[in-house]
C-alpha positions as CSV (number, residue, x, y, z in Angstrom):
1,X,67.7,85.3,77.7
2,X,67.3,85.7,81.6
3,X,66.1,83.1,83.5
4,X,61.9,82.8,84.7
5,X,61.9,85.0,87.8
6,X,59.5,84.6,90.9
7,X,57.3,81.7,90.5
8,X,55.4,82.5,93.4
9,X,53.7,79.6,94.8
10,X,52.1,78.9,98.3
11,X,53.7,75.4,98.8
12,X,57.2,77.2,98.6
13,X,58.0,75.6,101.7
14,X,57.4,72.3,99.7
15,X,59.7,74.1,97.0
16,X,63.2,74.7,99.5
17,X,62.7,71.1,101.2
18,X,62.7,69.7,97.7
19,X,65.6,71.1,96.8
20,X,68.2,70.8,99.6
21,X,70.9,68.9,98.7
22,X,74.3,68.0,99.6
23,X,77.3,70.3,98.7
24,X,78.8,67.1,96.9
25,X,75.1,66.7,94.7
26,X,74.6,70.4,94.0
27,X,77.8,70.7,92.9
28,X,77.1,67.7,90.0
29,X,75.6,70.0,87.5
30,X,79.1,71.2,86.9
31,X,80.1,69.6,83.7
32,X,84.0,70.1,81.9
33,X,83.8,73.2,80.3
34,X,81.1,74.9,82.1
35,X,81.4,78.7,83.2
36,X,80.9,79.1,86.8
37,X,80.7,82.1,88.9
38,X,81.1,83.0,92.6
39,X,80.6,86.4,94.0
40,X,82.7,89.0,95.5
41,X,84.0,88.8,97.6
42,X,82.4,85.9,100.3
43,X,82.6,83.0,98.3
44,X,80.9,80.4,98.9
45,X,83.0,77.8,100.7
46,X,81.9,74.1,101.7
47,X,79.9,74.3,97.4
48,X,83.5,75.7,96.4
49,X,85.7,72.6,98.3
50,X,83.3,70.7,96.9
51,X,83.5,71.6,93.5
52,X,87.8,71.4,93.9
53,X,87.0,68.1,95.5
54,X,85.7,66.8,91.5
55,X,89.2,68.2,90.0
56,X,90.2,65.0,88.8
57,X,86.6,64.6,87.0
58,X,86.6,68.0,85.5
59,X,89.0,69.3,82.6
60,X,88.6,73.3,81.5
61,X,86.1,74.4,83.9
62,X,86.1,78.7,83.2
63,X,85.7,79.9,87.1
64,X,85.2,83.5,88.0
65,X,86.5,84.6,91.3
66,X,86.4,88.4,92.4
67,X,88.5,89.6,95.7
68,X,88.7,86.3,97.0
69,X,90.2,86.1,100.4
70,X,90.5,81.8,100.6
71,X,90.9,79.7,98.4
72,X,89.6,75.8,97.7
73,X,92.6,75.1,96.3
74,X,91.7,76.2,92.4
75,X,94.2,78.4,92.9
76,X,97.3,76.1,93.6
77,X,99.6,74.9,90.6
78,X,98.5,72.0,88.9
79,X,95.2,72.9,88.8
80,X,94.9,74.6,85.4
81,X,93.7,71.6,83.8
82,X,90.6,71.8,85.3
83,X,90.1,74.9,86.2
84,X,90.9,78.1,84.2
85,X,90.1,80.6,87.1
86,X,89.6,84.1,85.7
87,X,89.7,87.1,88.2
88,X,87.3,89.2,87.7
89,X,87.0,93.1,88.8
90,X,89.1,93.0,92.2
91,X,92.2,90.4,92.4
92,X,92.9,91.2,96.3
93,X,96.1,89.2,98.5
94,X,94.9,85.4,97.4
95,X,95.0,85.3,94.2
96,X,97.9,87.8,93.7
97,X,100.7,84.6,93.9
98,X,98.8,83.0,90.6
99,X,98.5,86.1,89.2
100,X,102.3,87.5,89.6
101,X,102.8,83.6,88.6
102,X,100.5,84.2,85.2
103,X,98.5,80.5,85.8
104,X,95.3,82.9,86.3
105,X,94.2,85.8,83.8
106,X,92.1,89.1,84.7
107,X,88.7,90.7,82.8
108,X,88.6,94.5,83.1
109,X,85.1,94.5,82.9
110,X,82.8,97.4,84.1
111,X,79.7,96.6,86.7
112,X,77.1,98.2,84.1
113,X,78.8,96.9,80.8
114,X,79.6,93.6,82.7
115,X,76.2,91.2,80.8
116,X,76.1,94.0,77.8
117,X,77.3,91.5,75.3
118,X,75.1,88.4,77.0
119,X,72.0,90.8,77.5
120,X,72.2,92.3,73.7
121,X,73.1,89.3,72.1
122,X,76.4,90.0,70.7
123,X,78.1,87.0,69.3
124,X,81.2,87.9,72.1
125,X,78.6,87.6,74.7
126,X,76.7,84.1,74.1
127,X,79.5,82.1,75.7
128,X,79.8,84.4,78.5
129,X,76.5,83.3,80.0
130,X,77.1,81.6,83.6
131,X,76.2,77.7,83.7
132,X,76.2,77.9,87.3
133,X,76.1,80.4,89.6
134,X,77.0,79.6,93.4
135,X,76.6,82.1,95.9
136,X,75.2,82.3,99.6
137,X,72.3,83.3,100.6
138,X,70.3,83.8,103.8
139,X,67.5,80.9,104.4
140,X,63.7,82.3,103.3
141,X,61.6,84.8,105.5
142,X,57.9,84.2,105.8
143,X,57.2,85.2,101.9
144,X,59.7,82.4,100.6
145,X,62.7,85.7,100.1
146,X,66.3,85.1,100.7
147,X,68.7,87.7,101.0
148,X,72.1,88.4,99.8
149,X,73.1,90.2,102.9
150,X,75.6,92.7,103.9
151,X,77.2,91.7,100.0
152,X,75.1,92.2,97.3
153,X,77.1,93.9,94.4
154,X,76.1,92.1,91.4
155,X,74.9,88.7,92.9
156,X,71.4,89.3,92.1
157,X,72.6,90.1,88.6
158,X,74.2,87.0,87.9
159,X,71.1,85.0,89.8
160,X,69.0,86.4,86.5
161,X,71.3,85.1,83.9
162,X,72.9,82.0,85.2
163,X,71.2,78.4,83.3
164,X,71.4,77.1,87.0
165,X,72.2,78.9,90.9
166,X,72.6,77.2,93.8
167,X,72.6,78.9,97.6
168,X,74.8,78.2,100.4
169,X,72.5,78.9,103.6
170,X,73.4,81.2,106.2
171,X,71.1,82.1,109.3
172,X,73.3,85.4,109.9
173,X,73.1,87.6,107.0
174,X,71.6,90.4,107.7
175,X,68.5,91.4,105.4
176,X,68.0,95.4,103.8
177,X,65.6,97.2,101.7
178,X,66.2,98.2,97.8
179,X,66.7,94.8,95.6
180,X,68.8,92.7,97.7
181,X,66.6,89.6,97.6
182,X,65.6,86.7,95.7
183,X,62.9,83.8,95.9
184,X,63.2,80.6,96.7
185,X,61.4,79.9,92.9
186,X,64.6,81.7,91.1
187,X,67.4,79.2,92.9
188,X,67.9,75.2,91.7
189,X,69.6,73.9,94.7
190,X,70.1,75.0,98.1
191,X,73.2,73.7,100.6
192,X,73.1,74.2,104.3
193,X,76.9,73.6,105.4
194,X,76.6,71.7,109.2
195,X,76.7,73.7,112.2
196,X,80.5,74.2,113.4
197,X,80.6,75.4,117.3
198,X,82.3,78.1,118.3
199,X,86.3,78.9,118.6
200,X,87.4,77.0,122.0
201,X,89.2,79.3,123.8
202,X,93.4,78.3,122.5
203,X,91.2,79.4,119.1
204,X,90.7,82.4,120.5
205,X,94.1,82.5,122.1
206,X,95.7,81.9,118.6
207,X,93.1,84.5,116.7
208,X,94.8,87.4,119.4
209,X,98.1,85.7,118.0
210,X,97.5,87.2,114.4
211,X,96.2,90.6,116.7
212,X,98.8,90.7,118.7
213,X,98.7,94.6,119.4
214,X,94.5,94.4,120.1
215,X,93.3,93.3,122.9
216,X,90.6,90.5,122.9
217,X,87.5,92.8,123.6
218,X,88.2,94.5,120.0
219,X,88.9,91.7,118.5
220,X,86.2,90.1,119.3
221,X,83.8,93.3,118.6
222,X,85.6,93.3,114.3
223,X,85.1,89.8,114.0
224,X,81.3,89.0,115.7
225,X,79.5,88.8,112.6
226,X,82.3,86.0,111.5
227,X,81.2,82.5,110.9
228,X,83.3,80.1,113.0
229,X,84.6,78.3,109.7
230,X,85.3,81.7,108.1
231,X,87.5,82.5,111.7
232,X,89.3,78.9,111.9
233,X,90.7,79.7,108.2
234,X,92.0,83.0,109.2
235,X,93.6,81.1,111.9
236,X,94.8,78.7,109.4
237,X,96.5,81.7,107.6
238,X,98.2,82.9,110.7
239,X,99.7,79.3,111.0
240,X,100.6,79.0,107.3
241,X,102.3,82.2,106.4
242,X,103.3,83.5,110.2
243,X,100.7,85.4,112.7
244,X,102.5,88.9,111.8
245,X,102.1,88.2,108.5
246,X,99.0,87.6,108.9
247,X,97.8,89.9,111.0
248,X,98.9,93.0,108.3
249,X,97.4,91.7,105.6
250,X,93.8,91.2,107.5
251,X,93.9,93.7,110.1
252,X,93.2,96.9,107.2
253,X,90.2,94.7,105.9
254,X,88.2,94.6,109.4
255,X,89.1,97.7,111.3
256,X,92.0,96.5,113.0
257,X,94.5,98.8,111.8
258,X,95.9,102.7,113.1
259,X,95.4,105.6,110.8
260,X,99.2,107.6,110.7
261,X,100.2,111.4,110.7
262,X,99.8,110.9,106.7
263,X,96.3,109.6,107.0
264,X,95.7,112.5,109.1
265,X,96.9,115.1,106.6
266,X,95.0,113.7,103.8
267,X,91.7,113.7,105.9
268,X,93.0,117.2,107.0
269,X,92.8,118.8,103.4
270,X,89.6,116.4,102.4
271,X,87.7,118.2,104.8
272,X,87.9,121.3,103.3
273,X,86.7,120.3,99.5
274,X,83.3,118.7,100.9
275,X,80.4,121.0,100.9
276,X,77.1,120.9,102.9
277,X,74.7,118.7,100.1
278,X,76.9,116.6,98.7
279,X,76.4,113.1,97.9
280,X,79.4,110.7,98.5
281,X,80.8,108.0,97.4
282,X,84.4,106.7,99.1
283,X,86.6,103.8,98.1
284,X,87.8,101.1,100.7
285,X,91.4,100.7,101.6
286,X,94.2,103.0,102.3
287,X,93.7,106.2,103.1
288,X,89.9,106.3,101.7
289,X,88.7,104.2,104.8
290,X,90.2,106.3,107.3
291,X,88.3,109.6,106.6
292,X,85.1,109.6,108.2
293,X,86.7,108.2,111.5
294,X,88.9,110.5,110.9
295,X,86.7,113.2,110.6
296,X,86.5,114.5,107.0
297,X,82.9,114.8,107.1
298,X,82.2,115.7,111.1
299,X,81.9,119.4,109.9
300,X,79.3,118.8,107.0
301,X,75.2,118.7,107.0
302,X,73.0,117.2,104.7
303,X,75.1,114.6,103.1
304,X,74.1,111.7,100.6
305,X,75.6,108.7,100.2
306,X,75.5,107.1,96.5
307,X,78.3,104.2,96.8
308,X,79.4,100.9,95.8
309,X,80.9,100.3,98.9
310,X,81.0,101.4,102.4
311,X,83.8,102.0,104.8
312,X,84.0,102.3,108.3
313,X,81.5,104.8,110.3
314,X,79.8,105.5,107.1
315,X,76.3,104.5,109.1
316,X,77.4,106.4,112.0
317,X,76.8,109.6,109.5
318,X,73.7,108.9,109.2
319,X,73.2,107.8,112.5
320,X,74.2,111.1,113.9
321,X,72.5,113.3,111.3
322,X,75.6,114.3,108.7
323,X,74.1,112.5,106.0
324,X,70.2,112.7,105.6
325,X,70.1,112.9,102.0
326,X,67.9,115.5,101.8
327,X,69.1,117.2,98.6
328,X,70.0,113.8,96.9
329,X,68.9,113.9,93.2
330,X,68.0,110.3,93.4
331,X,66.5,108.3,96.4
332,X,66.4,111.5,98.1
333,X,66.8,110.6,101.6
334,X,68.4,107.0,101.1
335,X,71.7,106.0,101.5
336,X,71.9,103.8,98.5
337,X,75.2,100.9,98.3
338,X,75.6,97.6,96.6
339,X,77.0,96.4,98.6
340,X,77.8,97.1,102.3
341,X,81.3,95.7,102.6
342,X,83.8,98.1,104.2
343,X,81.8,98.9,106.7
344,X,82.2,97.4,110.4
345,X,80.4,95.6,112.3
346,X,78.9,98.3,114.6
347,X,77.7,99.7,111.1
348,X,76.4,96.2,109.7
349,X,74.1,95.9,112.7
350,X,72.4,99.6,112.5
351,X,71.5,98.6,108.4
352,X,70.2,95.5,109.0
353,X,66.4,95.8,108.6
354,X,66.6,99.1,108.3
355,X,64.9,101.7,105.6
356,X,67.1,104.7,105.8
357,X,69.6,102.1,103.6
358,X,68.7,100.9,100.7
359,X,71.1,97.7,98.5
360,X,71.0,98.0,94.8
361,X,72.6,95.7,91.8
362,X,76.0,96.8,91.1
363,X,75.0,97.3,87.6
364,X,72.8,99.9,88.4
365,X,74.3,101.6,91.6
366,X,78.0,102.1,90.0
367,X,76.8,102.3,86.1
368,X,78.4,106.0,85.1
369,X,75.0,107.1,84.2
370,X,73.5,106.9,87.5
371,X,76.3,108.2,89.4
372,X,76.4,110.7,87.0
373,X,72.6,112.0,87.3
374,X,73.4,113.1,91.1
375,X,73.9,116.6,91.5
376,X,77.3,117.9,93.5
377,X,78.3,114.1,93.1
378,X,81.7,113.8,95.1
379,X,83.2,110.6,94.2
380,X,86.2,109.6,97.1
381,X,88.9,107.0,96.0
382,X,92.4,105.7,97.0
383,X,94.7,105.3,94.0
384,X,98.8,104.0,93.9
385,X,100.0,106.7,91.4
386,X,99.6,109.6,88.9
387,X,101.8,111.1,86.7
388,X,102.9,114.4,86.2
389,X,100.3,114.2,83.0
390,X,97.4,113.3,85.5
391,X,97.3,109.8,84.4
392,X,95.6,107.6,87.3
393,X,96.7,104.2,88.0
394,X,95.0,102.5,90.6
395,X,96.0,98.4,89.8
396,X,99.2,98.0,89.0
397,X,102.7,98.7,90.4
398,X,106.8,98.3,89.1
399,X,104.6,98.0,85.6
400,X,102.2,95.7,84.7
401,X,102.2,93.4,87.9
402,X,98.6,93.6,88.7
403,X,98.0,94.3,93.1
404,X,94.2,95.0,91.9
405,X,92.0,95.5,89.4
406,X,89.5,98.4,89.4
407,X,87.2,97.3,91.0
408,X,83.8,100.3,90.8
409,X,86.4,103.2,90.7
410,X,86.5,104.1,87.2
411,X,82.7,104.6,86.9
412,X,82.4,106.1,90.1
413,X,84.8,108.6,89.3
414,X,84.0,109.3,85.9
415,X,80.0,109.7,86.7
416,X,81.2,111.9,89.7
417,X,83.4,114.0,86.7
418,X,80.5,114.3,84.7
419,X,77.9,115.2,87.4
420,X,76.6,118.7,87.6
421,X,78.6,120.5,90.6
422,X,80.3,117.1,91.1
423,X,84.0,116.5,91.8
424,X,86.1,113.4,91.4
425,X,88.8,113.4,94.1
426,X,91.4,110.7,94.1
427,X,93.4,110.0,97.9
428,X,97.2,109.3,97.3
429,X,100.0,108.9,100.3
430,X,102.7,110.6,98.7
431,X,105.5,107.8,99.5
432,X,104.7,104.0,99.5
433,X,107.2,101.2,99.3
434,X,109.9,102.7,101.8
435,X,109.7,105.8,100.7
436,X,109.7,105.9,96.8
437,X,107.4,108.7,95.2
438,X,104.0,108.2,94.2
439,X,104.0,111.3,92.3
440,X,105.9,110.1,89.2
441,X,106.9,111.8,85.6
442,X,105.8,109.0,83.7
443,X,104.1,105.8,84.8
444,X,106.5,103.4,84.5
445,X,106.3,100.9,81.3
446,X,103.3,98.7,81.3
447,X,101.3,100.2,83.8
448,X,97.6,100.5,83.6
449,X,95.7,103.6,83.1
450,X,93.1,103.6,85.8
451,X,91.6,106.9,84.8
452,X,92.8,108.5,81.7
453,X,94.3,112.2,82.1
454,X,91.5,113.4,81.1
455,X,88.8,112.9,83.5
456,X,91.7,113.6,86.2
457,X,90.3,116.0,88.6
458,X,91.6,116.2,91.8
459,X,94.3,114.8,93.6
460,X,95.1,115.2,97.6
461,X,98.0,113.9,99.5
462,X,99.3,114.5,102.6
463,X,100.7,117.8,101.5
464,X,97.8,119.1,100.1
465,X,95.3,119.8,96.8
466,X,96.2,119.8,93.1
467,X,93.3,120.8,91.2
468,X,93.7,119.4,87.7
469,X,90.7,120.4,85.8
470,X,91.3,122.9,83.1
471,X,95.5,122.4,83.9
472,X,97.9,122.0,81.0
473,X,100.3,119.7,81.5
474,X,103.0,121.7,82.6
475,X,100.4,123.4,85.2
476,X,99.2,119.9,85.8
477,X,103.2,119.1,86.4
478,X,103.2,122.5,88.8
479,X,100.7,121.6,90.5
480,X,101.4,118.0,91.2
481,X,104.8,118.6,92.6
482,X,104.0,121.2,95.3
483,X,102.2,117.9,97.2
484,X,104.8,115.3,96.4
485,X,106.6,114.9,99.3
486,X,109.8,117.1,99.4
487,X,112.3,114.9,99.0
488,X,111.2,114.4,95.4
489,X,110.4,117.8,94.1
490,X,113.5,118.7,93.1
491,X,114.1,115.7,90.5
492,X,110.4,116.2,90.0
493,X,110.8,119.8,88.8
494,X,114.0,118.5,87.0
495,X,111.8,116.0,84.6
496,X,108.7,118.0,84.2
497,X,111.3,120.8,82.6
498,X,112.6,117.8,80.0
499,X,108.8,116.3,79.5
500,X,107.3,119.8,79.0
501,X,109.4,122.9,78.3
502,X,112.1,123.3,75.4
């Protein structure tokens, strides 16, 4: 069963002082063997280093983690005693060491199957109910209503269903319309971490260290909406594994990084499958969160946006009249997310409070069935390779060694797939790794099938469009090969004739 939901009182001021706490109480209720669960992907940190902090106390403690970008320290070896840490959806740069390592273990859920068993009361799904959910949260407006933020995704879901959720407090999250809220009567405990002032300037000095190509005004500008203790640990990365290092691996997640010639090509032939009306979805990462600033959609009117995720500029569409969502089959004139991560921080401050966007539950906003009930649904995503079969894989690479899971993609693509009019186009550079094709005969053994060959639809690299719908697989194979890069077509053309001709 879900939890008792919006007690409303009058005395809920009463209510929130009663139940602050300190990090080291809240965290108490965690008993060995309990399921806890912290959000993607802005975990909680000073209730999470507090919870490490009881290690020695603690023996099987089942933690789910989703594209976490720190870590406590759950994630070092030696720890599986007490924690069995359990990535789920998204496995991101952290936890890919424990992962490659195989002390940590993946759940290729879905977002709307995600409490199926829980909610239906399947005997698979009674142990999967959350004993304690952490997870931060703004501090209450007048009406006794905290807010998830800029990253909602399921949050408010797990809120529901957890036996017990405590709230880390933060004065700067922003606050949007749709669901992305919850009283002060739905949490147990509520942590406010102490004030930490800001970066001194040889911070700052060492923050342009791990930017060394930016100058400080942009840097600055990408990481305003930063906590200072979210800033000192990137800082504390830059030290630990090397500022260059550093730099590439958390430049691409805040809008630090150049678009290339082959980011340009791919926005190049994007353009030209969008269509006035549309609603859009588009995946973060490389190439997907290059196209609008790129351009892909500077040519097109009356957009919608129906997304899991943002990416950079998406508000500026709105903001400058490309996406109105006039013809949107649902929330017509709403640009409806989960969650707004991906977008910057110029975009983060024109949602805040503001009703043309609107922040949904995961489980609703990515389920295959809404996505699916939007008409001329275009659903945008970055994958790592497809085969000459159209077989999608989006997670893994050199076989089964995971770089991510799925995250919303599948659903998003497949509802796009099914929509009437809609169109489910997959981004692909045609070289990664130095140069090595991404345009393969066969995916090599052990990888994961992102989306299966048949819901393939359209693929674009930077040499253009292969439309796979309706294709056999030697047309598939055809088609496929004329935008692998040309150093690979010929061995390409010499393998689809083995795979698919006598």
């Amino acid at each position: 069963m879900q939890r008792e939901m919006l007690r409303y009182s009058k005395n809920w001021e009463e209510e929130y002082k009663r139940k602050l706490v300190s990090a080291e109480e809240a965290v108490k209720v965690v008993k060995s063997g309990d399921f806890v669960v912290t959000p993607l992907p802005d975990q909680p940190s000073l209730l999470q280093e507090a919870l490490v902090g009881r290690a020695k106390e603690l023996r099987n403690v089942t933690v789910s983690i989703s594209a976490a970008a720190l870590d406590p320290g759950w994630l070092a070896p030696g720890m599986e005693e007490s924690f069995n840490i359990v990535v789920e959806l998204f496995i991101y740069t952290r936890a890919r060491p424990a992962m490659d390592e195989r002390r940590i273990t993946y759940l290729p859920d879905l977002f709307s199957m995600r409490f199926k068993g829980f909610d239906e009361g399947r005997e698979e799904g009674r142990s999967k109910r959350p004993d304690v959910f952490i997870t931060p949260i703004s501090s209450p407006d007048e009406n006794g209503f905290c807010s998830f933020g800029h990253t909602m995704w399921h949050k408010r879901s797990y809120a529901k269903r957890a036996k017990c959720v405590i709230g880390e407090v933060y004065d700067n999250l922003i606050r949007t319309y749709g669901t992305n809220f919850i009283h002060v009567s739905e949490i147990d405990y509520f942590v406010i971490p102490p004030s930490e002032p800001d970066l001194s300037a040889d911070e700052w000095d060492e923050m342009y260290k791990i930017f060394s190509k930016r100058n400080p005004e942009e840097v600055y500008s990408k990481l305003k909406l930063g906590l200072p203790r979210g800033l000192r640990m990137i800082i504390g990365i830059g030290k630990a594994i090397g500022y260059e290092t550093a730099g590439a691996m958390i430049a691409p997640h805040i809008g630090l990084d150049e678009p290339t010639d082959v980011h340009r090509g791919i926005a190049d032939n994007l353009k030209g499958l969008i269509r006035d009306g549309d609603t859009i979805q588009t995946g973060v990462g490389r190439p997907g969160s290059f196209m609008i600033k790129l351009g892909a959609f500077d040519e097109r009117s009356d957009l919608g946006i129906h997304t899991e995720m943002g990416s950079p500029g998406m508000a500026y569409l709105v903001k400058n009249g490309n996406a109105n969502g006039k013809y949107k089959t649902l929330h017509p004139g709403k640009a409806v997310f989960s969650t707004f991560a991906g977008c910057d921080a110029d975009d983060i401050e024109f949602i805040s409070n503001n009703p043309a966007f609107e922040c949904y539950d995961s489980e609703y906003v990515a389920n295959i069935r809404t996505t699916a009930m939007h008409d001329n649904m275009v659903a945008i995503n970055n994958i790592l390779q497809v085969d000459l079969t159209g077989q999608i894989c989006s997670e893994t690479q050199f076989g089964p060694r995971m770089i991510n899971g799925q995250g919303g993609q599948t659903e998003m693509h497949i509802g796009a797939f099914l929509a009437k009019g809609g169109r489910a186009i997959s981004l692909l550079t045609s070289t990664s790794l130095g140069g090595m094709s991404t345009i393969v005969p066969q995916l090599d053994k052990g990888s994961l099938v992102t989306i299966p060959r048949q819901f393939a639809d359209i693929i674009v690299t930077e040499y253009g469009v292969a439309r796979l719908l309706d294709k056999t697989h030697r047309e598939r194979a055809e088609a496929l090969i004329e935008i692998a890069h040309p150093d690979h077509r010929a061995e390409l053309r010499k393998e689809a004739r083995r795979l698919f001709w006598p």
